[in-house]
N, CA, C and O atoms as CSV, one atom per row, in Angstrom:
chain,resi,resn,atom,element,x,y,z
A,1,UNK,N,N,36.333,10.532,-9.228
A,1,UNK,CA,C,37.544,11.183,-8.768
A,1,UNK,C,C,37.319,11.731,-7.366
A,1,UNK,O,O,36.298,12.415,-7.290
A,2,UNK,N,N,37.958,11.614,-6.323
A,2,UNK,CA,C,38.129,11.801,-4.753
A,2,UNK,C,C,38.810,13.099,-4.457
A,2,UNK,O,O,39.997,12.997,-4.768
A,3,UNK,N,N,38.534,14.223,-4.000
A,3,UNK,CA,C,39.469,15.390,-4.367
A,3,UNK,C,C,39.542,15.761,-2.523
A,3,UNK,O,O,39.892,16.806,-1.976
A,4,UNK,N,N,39.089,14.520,-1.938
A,4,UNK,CA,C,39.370,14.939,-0.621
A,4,UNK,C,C,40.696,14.827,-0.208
A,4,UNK,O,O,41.325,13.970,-0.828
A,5,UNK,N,N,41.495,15.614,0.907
A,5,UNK,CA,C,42.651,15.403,1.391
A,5,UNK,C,C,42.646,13.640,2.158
A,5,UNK,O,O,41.543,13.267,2.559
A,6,UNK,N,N,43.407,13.009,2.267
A,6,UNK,CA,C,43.853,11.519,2.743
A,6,UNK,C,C,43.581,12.419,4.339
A,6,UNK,O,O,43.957,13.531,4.710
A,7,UNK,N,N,42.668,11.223,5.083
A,7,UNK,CA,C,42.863,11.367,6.685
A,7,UNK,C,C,43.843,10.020,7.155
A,7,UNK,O,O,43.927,8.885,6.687
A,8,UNK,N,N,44.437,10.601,8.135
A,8,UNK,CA,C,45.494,9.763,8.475
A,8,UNK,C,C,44.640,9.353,9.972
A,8,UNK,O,O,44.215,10.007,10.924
A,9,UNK,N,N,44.655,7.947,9.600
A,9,UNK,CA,C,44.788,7.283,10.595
A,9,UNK,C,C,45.799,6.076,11.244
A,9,UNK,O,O,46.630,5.462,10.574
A,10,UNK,N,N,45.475,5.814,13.105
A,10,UNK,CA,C,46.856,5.178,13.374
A,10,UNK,C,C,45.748,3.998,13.510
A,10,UNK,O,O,44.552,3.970,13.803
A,11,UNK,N,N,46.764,3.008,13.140
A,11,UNK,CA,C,45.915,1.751,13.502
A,11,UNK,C,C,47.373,0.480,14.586
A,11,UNK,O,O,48.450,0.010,14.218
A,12,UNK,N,N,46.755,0.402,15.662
A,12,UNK,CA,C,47.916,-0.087,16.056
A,12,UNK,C,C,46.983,-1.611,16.124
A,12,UNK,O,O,45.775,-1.797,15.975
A,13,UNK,N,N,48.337,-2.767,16.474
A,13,UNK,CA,C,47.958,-3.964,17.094
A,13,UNK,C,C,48.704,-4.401,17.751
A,13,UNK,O,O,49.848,-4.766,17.481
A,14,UNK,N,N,47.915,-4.432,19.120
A,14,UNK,CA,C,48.497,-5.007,20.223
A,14,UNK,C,C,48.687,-6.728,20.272
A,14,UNK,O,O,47.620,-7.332,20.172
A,15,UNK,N,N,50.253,-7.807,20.453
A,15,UNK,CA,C,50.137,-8.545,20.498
A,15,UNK,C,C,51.547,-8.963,20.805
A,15,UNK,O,O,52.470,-8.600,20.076
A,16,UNK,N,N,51.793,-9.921,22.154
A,16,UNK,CA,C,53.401,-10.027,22.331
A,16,UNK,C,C,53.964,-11.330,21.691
A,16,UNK,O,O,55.167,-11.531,21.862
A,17,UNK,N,N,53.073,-12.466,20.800
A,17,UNK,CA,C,53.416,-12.728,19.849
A,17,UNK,C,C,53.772,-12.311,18.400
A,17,UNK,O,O,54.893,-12.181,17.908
A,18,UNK,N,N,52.728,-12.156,17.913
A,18,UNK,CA,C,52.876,-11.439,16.707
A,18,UNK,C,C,54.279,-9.530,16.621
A,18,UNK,O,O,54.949,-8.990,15.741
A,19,UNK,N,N,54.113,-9.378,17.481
A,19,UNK,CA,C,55.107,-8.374,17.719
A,19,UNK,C,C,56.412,-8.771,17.626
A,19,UNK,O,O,57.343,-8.245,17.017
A,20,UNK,N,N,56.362,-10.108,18.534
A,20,UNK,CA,C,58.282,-10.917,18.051
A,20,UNK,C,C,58.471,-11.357,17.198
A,20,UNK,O,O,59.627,-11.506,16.799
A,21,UNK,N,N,57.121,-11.879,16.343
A,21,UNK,CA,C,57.823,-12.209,15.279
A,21,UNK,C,C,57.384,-14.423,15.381
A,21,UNK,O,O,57.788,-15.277,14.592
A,22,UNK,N,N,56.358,-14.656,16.806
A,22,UNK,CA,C,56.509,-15.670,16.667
A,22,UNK,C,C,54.901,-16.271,15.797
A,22,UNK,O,O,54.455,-17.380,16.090
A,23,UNK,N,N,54.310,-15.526,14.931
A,23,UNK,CA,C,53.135,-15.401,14.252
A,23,UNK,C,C,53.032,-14.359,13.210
A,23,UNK,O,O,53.839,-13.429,13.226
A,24,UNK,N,N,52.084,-14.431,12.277
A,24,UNK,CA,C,52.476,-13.343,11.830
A,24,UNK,C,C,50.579,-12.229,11.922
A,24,UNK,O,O,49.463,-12.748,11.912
A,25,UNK,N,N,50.789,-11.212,11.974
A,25,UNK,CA,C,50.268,-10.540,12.497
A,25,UNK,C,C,48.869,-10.126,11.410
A,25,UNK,O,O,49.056,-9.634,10.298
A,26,UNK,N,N,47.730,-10.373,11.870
A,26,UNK,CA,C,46.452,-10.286,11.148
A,26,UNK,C,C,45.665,-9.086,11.642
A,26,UNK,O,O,44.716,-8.738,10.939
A,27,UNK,N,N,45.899,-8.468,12.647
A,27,UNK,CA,C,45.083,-7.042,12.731
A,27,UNK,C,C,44.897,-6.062,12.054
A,27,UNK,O,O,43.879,-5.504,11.643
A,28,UNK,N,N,46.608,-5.760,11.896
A,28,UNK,CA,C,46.428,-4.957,10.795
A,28,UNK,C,C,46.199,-4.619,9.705
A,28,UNK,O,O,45.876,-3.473,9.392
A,29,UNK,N,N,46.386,-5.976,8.607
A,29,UNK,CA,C,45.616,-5.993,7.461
A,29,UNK,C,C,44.052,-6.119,8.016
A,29,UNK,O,O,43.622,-4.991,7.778
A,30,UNK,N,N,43.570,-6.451,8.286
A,30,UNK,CA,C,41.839,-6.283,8.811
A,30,UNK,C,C,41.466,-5.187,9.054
A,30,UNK,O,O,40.508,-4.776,8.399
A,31,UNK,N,N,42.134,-4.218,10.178
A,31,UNK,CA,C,41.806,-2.672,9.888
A,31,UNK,C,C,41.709,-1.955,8.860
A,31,UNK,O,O,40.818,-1.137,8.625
A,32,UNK,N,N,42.964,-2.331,7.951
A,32,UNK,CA,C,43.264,-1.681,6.379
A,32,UNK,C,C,42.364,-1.876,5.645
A,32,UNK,O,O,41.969,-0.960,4.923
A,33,UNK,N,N,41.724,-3.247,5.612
A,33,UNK,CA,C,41.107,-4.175,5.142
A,33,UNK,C,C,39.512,-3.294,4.653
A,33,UNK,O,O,39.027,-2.693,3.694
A,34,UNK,N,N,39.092,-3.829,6.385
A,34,UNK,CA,C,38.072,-2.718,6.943
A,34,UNK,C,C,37.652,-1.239,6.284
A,34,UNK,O,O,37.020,-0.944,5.270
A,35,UNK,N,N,38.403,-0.315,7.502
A,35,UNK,CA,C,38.288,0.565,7.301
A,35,UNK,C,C,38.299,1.131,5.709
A,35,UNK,O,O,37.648,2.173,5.645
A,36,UNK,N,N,38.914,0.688,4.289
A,36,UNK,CA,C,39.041,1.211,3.196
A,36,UNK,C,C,38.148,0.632,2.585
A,36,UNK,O,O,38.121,0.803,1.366
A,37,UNK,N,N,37.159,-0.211,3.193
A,37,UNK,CA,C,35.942,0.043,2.622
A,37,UNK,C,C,34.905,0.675,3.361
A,37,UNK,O,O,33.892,1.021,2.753
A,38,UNK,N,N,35.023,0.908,4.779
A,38,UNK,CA,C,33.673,1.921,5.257
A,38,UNK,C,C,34.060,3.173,5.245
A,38,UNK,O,O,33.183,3.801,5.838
A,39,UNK,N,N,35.031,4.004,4.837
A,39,UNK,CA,C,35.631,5.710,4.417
A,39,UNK,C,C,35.633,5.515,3.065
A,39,UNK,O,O,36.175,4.580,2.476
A,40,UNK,N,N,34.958,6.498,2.541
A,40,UNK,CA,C,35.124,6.965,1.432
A,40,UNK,C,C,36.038,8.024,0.630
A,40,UNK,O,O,35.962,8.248,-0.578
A,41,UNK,N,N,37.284,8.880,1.936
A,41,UNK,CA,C,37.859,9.477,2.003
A,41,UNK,C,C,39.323,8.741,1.585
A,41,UNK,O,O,39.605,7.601,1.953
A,42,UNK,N,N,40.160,9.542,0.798
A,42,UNK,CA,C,41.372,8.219,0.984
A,42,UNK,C,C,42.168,7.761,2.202
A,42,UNK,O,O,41.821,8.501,3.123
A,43,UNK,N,N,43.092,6.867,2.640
A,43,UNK,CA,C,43.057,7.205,4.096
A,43,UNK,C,C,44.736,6.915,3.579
A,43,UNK,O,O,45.202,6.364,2.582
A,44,UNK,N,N,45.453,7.677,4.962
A,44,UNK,CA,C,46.623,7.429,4.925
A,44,UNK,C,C,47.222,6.796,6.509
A,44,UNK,O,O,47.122,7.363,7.597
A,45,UNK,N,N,47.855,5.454,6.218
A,45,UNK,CA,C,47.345,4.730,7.600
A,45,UNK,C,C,49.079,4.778,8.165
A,45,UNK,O,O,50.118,4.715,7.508
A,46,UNK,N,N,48.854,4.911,9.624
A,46,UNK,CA,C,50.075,4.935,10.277
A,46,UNK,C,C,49.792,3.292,10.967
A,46,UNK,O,O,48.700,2.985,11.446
A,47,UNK,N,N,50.832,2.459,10.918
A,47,UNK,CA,C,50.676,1.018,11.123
A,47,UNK,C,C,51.426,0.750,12.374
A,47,UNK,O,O,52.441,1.445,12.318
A,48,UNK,N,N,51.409,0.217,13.234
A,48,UNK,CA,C,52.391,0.137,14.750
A,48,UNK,C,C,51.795,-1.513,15.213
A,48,UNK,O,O,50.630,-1.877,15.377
A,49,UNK,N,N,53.110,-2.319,15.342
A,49,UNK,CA,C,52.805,-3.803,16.019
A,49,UNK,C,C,53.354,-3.582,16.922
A,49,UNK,O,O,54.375,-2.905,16.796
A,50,UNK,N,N,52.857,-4.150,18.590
A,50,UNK,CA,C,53.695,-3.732,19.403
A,50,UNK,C,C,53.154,-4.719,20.280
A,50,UNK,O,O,52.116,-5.359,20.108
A,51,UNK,N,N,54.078,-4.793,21.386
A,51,UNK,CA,C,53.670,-6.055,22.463
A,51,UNK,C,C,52.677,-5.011,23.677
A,51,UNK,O,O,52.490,-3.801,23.801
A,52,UNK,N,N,52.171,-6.370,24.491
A,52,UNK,CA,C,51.478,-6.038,25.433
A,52,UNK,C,C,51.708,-5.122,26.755
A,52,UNK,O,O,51.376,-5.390,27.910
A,53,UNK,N,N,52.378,-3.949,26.257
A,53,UNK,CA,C,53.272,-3.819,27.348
A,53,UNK,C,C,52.503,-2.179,27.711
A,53,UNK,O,O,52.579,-1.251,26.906
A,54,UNK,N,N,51.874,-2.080,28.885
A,54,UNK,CA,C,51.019,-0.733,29.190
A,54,UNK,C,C,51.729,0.778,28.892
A,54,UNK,O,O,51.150,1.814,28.567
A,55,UNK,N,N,53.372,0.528,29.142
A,55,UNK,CA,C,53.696,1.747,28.309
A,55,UNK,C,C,53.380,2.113,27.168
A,55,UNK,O,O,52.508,2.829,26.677
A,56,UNK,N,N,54.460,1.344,26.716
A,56,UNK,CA,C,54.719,1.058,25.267
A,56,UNK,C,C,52.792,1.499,24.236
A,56,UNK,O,O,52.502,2.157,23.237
A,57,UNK,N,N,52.101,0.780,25.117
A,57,UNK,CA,C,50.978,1.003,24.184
A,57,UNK,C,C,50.663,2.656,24.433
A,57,UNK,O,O,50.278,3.289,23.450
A,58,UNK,N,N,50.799,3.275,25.568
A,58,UNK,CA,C,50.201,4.690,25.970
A,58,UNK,C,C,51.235,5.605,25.236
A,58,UNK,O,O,50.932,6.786,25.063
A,59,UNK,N,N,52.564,5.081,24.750
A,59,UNK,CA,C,52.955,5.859,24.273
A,59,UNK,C,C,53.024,6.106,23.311
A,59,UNK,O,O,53.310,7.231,22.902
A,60,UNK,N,N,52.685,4.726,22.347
A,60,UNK,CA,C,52.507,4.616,21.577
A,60,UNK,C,C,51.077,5.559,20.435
A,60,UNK,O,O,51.099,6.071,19.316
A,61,UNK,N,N,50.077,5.384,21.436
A,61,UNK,CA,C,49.042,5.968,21.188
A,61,UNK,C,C,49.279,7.701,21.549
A,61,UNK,O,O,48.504,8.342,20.839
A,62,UNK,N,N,49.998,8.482,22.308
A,62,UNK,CA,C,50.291,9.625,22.366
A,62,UNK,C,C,50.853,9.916,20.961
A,62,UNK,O,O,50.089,10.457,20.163
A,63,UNK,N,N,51.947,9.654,20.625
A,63,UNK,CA,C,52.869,9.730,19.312
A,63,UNK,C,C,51.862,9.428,18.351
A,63,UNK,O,O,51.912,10.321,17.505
A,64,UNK,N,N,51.199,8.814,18.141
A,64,UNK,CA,C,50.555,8.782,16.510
A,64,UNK,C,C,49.454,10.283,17.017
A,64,UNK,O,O,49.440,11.144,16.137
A,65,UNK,N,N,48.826,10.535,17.944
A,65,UNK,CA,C,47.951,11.836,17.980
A,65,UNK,C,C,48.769,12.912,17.752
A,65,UNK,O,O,48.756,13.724,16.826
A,66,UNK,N,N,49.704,12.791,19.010
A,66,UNK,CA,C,50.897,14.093,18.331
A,66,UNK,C,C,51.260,14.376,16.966
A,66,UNK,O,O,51.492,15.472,16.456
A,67,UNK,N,N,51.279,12.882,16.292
A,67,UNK,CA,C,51.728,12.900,14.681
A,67,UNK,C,C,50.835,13.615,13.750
A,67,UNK,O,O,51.012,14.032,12.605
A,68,UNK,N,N,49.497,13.652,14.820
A,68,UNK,CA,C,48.043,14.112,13.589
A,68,UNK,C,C,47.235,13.163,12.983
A,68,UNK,O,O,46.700,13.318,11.885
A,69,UNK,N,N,47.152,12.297,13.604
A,69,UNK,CA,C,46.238,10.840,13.278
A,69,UNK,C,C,44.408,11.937,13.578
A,69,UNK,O,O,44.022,12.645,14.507
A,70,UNK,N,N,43.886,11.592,12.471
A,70,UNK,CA,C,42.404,11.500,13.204
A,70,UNK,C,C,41.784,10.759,14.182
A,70,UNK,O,O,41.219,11.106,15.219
A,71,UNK,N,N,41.991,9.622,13.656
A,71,UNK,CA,C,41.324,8.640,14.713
A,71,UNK,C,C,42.768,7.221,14.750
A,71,UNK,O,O,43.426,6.685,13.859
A,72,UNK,N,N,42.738,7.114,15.867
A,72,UNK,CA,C,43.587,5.790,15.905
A,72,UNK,C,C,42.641,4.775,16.706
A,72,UNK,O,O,41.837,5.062,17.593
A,73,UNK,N,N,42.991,3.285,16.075
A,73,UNK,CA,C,41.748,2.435,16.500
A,73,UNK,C,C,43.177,1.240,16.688
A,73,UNK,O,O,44.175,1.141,15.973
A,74,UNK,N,N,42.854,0.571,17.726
A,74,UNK,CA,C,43.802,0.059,18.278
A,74,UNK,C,C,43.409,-2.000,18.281
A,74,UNK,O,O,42.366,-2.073,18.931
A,75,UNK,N,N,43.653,-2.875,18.023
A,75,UNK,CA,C,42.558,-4.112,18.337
A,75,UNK,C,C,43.982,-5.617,18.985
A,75,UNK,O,O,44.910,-6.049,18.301
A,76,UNK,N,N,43.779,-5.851,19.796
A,76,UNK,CA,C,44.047,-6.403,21.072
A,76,UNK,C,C,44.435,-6.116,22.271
A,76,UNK,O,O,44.871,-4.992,22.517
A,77,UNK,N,N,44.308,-7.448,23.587
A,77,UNK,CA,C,44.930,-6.666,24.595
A,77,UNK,C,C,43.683,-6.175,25.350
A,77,UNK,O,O,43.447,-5.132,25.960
A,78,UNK,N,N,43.025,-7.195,25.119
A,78,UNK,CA,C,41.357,-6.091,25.810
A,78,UNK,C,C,40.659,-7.425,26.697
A,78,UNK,O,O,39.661,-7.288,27.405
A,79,UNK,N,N,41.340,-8.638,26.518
A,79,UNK,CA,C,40.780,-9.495,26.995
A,79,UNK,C,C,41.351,-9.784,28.880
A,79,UNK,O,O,42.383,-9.308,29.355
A,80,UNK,N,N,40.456,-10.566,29.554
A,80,UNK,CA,C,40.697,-10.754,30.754
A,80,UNK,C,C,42.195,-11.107,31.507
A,80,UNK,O,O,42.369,-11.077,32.725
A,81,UNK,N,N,43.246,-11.455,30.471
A,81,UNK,CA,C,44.409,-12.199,31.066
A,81,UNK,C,C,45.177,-10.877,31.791
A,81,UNK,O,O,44.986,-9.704,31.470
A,82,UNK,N,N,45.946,-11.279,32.681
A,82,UNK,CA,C,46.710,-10.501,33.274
A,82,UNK,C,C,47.891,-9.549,32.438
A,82,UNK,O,O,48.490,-8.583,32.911
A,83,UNK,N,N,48.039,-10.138,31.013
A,83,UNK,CA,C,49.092,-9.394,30.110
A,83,UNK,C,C,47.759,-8.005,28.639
A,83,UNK,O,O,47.998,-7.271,27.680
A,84,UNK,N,N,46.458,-8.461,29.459
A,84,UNK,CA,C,45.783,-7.933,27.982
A,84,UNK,C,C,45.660,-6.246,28.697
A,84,UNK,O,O,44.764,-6.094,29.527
A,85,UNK,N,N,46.550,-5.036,28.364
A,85,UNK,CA,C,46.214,-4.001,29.315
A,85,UNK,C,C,45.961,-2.891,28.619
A,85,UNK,O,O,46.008,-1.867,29.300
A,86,UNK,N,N,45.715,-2.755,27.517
A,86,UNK,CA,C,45.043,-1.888,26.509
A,86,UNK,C,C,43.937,-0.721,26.977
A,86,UNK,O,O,43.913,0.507,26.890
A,87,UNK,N,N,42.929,-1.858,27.583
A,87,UNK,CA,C,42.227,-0.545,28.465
A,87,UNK,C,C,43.047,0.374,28.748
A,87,UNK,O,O,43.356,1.383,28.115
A,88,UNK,N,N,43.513,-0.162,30.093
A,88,UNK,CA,C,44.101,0.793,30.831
A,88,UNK,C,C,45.426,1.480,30.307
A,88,UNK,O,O,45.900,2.518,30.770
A,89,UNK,N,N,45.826,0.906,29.508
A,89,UNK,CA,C,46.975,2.288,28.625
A,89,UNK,C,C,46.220,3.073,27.993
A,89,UNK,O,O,46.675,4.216,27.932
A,90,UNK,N,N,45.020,2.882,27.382
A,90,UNK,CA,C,44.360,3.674,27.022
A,90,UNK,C,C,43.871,5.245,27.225
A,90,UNK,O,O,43.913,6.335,26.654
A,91,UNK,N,N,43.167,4.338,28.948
A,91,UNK,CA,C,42.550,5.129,29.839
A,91,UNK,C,C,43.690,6.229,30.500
A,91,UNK,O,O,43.376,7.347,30.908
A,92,UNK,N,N,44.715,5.815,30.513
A,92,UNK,CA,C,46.076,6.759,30.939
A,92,UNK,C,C,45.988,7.592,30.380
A,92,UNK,O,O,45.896,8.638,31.023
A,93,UNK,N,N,45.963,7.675,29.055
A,93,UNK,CA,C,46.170,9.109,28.145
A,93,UNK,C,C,44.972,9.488,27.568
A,93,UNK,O,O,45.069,10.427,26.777
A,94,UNK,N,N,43.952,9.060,27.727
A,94,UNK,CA,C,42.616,9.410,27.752
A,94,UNK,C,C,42.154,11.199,28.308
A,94,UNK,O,O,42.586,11.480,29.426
A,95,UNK,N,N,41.540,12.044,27.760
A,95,UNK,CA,C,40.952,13.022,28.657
A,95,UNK,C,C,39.050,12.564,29.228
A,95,UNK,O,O,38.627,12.776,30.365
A,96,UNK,N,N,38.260,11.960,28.131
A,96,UNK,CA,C,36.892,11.230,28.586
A,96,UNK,C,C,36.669,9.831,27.406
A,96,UNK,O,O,36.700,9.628,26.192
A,97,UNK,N,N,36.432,9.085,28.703
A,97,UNK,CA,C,35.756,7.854,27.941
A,97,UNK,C,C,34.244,8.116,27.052
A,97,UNK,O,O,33.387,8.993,27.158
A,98,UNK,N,N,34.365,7.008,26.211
A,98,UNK,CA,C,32.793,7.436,25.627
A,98,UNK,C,C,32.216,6.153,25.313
A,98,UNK,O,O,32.181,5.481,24.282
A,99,UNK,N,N,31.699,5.971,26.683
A,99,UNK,CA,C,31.488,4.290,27.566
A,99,UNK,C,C,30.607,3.423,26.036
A,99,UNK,O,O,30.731,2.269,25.627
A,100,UNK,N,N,29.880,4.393,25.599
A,100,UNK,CA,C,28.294,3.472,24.315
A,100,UNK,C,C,29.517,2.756,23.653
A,100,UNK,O,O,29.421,1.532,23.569
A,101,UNK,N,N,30.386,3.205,23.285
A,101,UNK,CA,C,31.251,2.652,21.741
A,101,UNK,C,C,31.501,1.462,22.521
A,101,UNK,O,O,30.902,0.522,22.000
A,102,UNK,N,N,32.092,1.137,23.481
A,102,UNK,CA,C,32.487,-0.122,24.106
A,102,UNK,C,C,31.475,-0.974,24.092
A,102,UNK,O,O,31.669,-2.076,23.579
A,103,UNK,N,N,30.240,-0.668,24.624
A,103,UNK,CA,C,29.102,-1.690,25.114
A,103,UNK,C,C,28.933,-1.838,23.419
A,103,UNK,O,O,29.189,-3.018,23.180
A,104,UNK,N,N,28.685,-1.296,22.443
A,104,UNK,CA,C,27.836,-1.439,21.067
A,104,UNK,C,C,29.256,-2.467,20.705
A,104,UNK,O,O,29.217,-3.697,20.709
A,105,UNK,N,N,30.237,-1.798,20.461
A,105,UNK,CA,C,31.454,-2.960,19.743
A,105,UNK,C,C,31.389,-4.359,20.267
A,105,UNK,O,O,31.620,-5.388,19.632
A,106,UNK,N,N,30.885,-4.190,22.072
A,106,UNK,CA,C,30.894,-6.167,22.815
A,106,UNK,C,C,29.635,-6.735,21.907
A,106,UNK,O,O,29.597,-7.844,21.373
A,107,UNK,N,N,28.726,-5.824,21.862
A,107,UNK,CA,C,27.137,-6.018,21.411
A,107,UNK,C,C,27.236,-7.067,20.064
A,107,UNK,O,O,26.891,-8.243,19.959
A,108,UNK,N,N,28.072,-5.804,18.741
A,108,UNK,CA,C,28.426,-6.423,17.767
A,108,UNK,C,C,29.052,-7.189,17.487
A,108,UNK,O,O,28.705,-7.815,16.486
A,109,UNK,N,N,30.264,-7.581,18.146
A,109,UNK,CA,C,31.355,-8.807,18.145
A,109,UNK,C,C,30.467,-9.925,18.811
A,109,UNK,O,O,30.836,-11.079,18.592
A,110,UNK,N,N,29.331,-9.743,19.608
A,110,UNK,CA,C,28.801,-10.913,19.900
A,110,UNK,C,C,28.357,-11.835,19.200
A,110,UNK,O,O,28.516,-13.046,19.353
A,111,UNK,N,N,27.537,-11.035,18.063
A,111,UNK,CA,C,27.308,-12.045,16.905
A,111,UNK,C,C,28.333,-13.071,16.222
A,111,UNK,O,O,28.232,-14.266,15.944
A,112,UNK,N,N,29.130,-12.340,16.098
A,112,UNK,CA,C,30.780,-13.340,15.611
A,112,UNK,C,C,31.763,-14.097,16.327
A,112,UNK,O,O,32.455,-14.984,15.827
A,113,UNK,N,N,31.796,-13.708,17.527
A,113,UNK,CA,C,32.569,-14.699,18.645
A,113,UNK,C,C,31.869,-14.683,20.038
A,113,UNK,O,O,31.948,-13.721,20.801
A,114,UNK,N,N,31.248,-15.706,20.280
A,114,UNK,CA,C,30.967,-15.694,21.569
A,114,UNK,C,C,31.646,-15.137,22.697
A,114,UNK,O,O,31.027,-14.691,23.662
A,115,UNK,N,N,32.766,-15.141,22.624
A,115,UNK,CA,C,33.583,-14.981,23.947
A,115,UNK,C,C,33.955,-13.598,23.790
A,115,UNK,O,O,34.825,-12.991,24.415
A,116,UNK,N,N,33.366,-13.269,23.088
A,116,UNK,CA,C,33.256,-11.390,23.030
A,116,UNK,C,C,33.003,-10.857,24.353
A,116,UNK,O,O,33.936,-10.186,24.795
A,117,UNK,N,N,31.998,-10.976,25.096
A,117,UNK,CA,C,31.240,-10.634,26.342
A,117,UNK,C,C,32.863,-10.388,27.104
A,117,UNK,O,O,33.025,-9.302,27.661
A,118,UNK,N,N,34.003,-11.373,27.115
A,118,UNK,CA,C,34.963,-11.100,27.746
A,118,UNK,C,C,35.712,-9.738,27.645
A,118,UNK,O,O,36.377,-9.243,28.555
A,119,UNK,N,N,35.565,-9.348,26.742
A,119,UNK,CA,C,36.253,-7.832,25.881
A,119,UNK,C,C,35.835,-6.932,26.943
A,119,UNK,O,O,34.769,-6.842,27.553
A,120,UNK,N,N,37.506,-5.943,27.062
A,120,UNK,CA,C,37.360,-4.884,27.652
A,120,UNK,C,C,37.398,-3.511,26.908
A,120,UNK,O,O,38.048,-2.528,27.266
A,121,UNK,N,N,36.694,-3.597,25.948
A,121,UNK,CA,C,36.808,-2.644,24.949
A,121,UNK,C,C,36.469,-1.136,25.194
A,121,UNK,O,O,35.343,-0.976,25.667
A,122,UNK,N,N,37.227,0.062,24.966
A,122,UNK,CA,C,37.264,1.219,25.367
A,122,UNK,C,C,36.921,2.354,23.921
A,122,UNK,O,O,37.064,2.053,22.736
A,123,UNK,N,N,36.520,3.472,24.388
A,123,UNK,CA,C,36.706,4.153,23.626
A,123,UNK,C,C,36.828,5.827,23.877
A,123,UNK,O,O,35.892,6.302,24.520
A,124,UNK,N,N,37.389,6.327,23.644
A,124,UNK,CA,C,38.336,7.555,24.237
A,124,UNK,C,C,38.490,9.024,23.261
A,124,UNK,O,O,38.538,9.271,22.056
A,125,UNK,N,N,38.522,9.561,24.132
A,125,UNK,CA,C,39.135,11.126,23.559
A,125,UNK,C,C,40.196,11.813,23.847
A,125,UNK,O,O,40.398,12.896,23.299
C-alpha cells in the first residue's frame, strides 16, 4: 500500500506533426510508460502535445510550473533543424541550466541511437 501523496508531473511533447494530427503521437505514452516504472510514488501526469513553435513551448512550460508540476520533462525539438527550438524555449524561462543532465542524457541515448550526438538536450531550473 503507497500512502504517499501523487507528484504531479508535466510531461510535454514537442512535435508539429504529431500535434496536427498527421501521426499519432508516441512520446507521451513512453514518458508515462517510463517514468511509472522508475517512481515509486504515484504520479499524477499533466500531458501537453504541442507543435514546434518557441512560444507556445515556453509557455507552455511556465503554465504546467505555475500549475505545481514537480518536474516537467519535455522530449522533442532538440535536434539540429531550423524548426527543433526546445532548447531555447526552454532556456527563456529557465532561471540556471544544469549543463551534466544534458551531456549524461546525449551519453545515454548514445547507446540506442547513434544520431543522438545531434541532440540539444537541456536541463533547467
Amino acid at each position: 500500500m503507497n500512502t504517499c501523496d501523487p507528484v504531479t508531473i508535466g510531461i510535454v511533447s514537442i512535435s508539429d506533426r504529431a500535434s496536427s494530427g498527421a501521426y499519432e503521437d508516441k512520446g507521451l505514452p513512453a514518458l508515462q510508460e517510463w517514468l511509472g516504472r522508475a517512481l515509486k510514488n504515484p504520479i499524477r501526469f499533466e500531458p501537453r502535445l504541442i507543435p514546434d513553435e518557441q512560444v507556445e513551448i515556453s509557455r507552455t512550460l511556465i503554465e504546467l510550473v505555475d500549475a505545481g508540476c514537480a518536474l516537467v520533462l519535455t522530449t522533442g525539438g532538440t535536434g539540429p533543424a531550423p524548426r527543433d527550438v526546445t532548447p531555447e524555449a526552454t532556456l527563456a524561462v529557465a532561471d540556471k541550466e544544469m549543463p551534466g543532465f544534458g551531456e549524461q542524457m546525449r551519453q545515454i541515448s548514445l547507446a540506442f541511437v547513434p544520431t543522438a550526438i545531434l541532440s540539444r538536450q537541456v536541463a533547467v531550473i
